[in-house]
C-alpha positions in Angstrom: 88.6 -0.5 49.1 89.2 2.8 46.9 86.8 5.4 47.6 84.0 6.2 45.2 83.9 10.2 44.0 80.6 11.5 45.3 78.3 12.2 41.7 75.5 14.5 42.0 72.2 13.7 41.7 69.9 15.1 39.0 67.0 16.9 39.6 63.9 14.7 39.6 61.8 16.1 37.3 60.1 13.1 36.2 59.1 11.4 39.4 56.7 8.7 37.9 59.8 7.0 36.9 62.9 9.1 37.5 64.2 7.6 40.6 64.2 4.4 39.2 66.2 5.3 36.7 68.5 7.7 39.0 69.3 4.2 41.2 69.9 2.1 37.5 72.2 4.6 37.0 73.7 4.7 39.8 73.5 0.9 40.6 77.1 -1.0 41.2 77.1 -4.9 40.8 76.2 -6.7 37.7 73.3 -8.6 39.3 71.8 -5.3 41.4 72.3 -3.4 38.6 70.3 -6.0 36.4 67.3 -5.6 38.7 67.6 -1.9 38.6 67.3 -1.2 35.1 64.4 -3.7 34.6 62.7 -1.7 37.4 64.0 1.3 35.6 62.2 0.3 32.1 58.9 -1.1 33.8 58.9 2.7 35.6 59.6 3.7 32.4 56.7 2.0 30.0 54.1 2.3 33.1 54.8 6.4 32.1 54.5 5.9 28.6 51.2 4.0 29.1 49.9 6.9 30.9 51.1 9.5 28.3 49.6 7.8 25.5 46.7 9.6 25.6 48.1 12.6 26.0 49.3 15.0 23.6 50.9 17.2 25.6 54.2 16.3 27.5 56.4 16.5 24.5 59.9 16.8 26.6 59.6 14.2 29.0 58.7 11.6 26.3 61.9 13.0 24.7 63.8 12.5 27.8 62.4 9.1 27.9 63.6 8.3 25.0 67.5 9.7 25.6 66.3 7.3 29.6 65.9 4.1 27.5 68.8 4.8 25.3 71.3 4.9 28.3 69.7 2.2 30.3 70.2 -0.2 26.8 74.0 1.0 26.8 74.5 0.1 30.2 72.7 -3.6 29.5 75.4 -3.6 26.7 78.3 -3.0 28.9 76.8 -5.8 30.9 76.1 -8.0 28.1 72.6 -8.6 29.1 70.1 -9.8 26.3 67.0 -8.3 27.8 
């Protein structure tokens, strides 16, 4: 078995639903990685729930939005539906 280069690990800036997105990202296996970045988007609309109140927090709803763009590419790569 080849070993894996170490990545870094971004800065959680975004706890609420960051490190579920961090793991989807970092997820290996199609079925693991499946469960990840559902986990991932539920993290991800709980948040958005939250802000929607809220005017404020303009640059995490952005980096939301550049999250949910990279977790559909990697359902694409997958060929998941969902």
């Amino acid at each position: 078995m080849a070993a894996q280069a170490s990545q870094p690990i971004p800065e959680i800036l975004y706890p609420h639903w960051q490190n579920e997105y961090v793991a989807a990202l970092l997820g290996s296996g199609s079925a693991t990685l499946q469960k990840r970045i559902k986990a991932a988007e539920a993290a991800i609309y709980r948040r958005l729930q939250q802000l929607a109140q809220d005017s404020d927090h303009h640059t995490e709803r952005h980096v939301i939005g550049n999250a949910l763009a990279s977790l559909q590419l990697l359902r694409d790569n997958l060929g998941c539906s969902d």
